[in-house]
C-alpha positions in Angstrom: -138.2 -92.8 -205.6 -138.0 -89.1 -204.1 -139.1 -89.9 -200.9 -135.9 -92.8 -200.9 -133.9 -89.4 -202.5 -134.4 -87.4 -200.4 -134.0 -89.8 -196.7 -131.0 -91.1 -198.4 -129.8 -87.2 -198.8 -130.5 -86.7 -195.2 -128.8 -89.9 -193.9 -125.3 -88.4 -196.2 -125.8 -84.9 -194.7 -125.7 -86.4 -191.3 -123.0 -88.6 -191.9 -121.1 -85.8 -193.8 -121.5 -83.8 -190.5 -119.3 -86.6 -188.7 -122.6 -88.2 -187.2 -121.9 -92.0 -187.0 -125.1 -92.8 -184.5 -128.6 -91.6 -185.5 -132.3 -92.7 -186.6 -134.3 -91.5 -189.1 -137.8 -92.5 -188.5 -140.6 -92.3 -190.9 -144.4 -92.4 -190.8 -147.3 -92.4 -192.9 -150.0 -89.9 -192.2 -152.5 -92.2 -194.8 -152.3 -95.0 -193.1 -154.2 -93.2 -190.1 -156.5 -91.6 -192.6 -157.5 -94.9 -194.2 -158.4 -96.5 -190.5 -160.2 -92.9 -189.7 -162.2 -92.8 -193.3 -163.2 -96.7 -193.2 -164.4 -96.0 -189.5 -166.7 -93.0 -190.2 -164.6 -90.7 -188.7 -165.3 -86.9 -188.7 -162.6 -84.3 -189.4 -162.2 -82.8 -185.9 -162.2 -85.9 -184.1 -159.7 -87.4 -186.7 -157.2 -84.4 -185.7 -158.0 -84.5 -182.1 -156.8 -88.0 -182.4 -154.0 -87.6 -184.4 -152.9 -85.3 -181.8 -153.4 -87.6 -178.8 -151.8 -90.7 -180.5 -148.5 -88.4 -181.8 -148.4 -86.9 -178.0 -148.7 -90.7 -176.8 -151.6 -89.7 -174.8 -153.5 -92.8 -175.2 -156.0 -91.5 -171.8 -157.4 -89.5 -174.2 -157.5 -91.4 -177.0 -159.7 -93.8 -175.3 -161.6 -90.8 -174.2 -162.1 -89.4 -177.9 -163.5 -92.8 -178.7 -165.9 -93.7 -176.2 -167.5 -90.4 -177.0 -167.7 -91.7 -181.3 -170.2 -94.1 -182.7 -167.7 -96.6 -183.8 -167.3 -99.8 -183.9 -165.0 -101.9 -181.2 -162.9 -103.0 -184.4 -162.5 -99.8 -185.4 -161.4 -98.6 -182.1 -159.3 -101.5 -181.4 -157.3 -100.0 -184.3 -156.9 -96.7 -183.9 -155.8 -98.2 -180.2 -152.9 -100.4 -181.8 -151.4 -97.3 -183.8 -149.9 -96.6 -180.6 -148.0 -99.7 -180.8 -146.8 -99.6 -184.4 -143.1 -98.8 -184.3 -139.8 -100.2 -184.8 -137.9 -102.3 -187.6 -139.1 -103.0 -191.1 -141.4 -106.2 -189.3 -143.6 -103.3 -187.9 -144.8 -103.1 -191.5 -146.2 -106.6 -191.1 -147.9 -105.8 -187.6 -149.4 -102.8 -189.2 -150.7 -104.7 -192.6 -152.1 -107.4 -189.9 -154.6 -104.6 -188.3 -156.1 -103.3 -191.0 -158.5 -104.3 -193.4 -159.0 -101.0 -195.9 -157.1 -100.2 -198.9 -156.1 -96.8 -198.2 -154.0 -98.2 -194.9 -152.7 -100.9 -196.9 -151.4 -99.3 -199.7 -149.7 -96.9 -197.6 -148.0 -99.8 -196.2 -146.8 -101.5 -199.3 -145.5 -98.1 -200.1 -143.4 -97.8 -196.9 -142.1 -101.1 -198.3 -141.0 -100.5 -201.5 -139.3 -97.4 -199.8 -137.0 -99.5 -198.0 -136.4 -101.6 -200.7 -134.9 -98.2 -202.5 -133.1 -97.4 -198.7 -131.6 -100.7 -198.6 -130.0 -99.8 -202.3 -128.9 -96.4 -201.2 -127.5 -98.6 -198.1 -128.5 -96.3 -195.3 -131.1 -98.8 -194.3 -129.3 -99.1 -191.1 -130.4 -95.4 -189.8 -134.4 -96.4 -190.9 -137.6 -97.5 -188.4 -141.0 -96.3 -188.8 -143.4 -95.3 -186.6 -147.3 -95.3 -187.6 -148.0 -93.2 -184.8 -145.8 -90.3 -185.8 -149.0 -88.4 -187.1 -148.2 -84.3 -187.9 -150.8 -81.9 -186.8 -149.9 -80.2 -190.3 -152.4 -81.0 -192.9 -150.8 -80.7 -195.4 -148.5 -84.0 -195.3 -150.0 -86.5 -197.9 -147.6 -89.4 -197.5 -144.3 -90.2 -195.3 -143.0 -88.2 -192.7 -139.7 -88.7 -191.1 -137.8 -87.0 -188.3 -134.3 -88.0 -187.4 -132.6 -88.2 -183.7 -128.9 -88.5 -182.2 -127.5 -89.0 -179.3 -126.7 -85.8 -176.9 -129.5 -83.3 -178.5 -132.7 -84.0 -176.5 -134.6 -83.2 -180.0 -135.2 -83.9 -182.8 -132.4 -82.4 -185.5 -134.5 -83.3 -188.6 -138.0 -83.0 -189.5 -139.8 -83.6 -193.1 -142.2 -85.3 -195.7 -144.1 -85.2 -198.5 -146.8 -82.3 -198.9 -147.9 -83.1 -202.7 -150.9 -80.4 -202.6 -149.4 -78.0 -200.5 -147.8 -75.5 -204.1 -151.3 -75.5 -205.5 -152.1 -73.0 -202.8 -149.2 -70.9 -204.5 -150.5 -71.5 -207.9 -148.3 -74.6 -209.2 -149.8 -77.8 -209.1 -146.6 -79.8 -208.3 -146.4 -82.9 -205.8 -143.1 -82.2 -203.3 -141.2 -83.7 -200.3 -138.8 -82.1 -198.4 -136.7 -82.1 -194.9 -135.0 -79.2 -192.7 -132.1 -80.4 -191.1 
């Protein structure tokens, strides 16, 4: 319900701005993390290709994997992240690659996030994009970033970082956006 908050607050703030035309995309860094734990795959190489897929260098994606002991299915996903965005039916392309829980649950929570977008009716600015993967590690859910016309950048940036205030001595899950 915060994550739905707080888009929804972004999606007024542009509009309040006299923005008509913009997308808010969001991700979900445990979706990549499921297919990387179920494969086997190490820390390093995990944020090596995190890095890769978010640049959309998929040359050295294939690259980082021919060099891991990993299955073809395994690599076949990590391959098809690549491909994983657009509307809400992305969700369904997504759900249809994977196999472990962590990945799926992520998914069914990008769904019932849109469910609460479509009641704050900004469901119109929303896609997702599984292969929006933050270098930052300390993202534990959605990201989103949002994008108009005539910038050449991205204008907002944020997610949820639910372990990031224990390192400032409050236990305290969190999601947030710079605009």
């Amino acid at each position: 319900a915060a994550d739905a908050e707080v888009i929804s607050f972004v999606a007024q703030a542009l509009k309040s701005c006299g923005l008509k035309e913009f997308q808010i995309t969001i991700g979900e860094s445990e979706f990549f993390k499921g297919i990387c734990a179920s494969a086997g795959i190490d820390e390093e190489s995990e944020l090596e290709l995190r890095e890769s897929i978010s640049n959309k260098n998929i040359f050295k994606v294939e690259n980082i994997l021919s060099e891991l002991s990993i299955d073809e299915a395994a690599k076949k996903q990590i391959l098809g992240v690549s491909d994983l965005f657009g509307e809400i039916e992305v969700l369904d392309k997504a759900k249809s690659l994977v196999k472990n829980d962590r990945s799926l649950k992520a998914i069914d929570r990008l769904s019932k996030l849109y469910e609460l977008l479509k009641l704050y009716e900004v469901d119109e600015y929303i896609s997702f994009d599984l292969s929006m993967l933050s270098k930052y590690h300390y993202y534990t859910g959605i990201t989103f970033s949002a994008i108009t016309y005539g910038v050449g950048e991205v204008i907002v940036k944020g997610g949820r970082y639910d372990n990031l205030l224990s390192h400032f001595g409050k236990e305290f899950p969190a999601i947030g956006a710079v605009i």
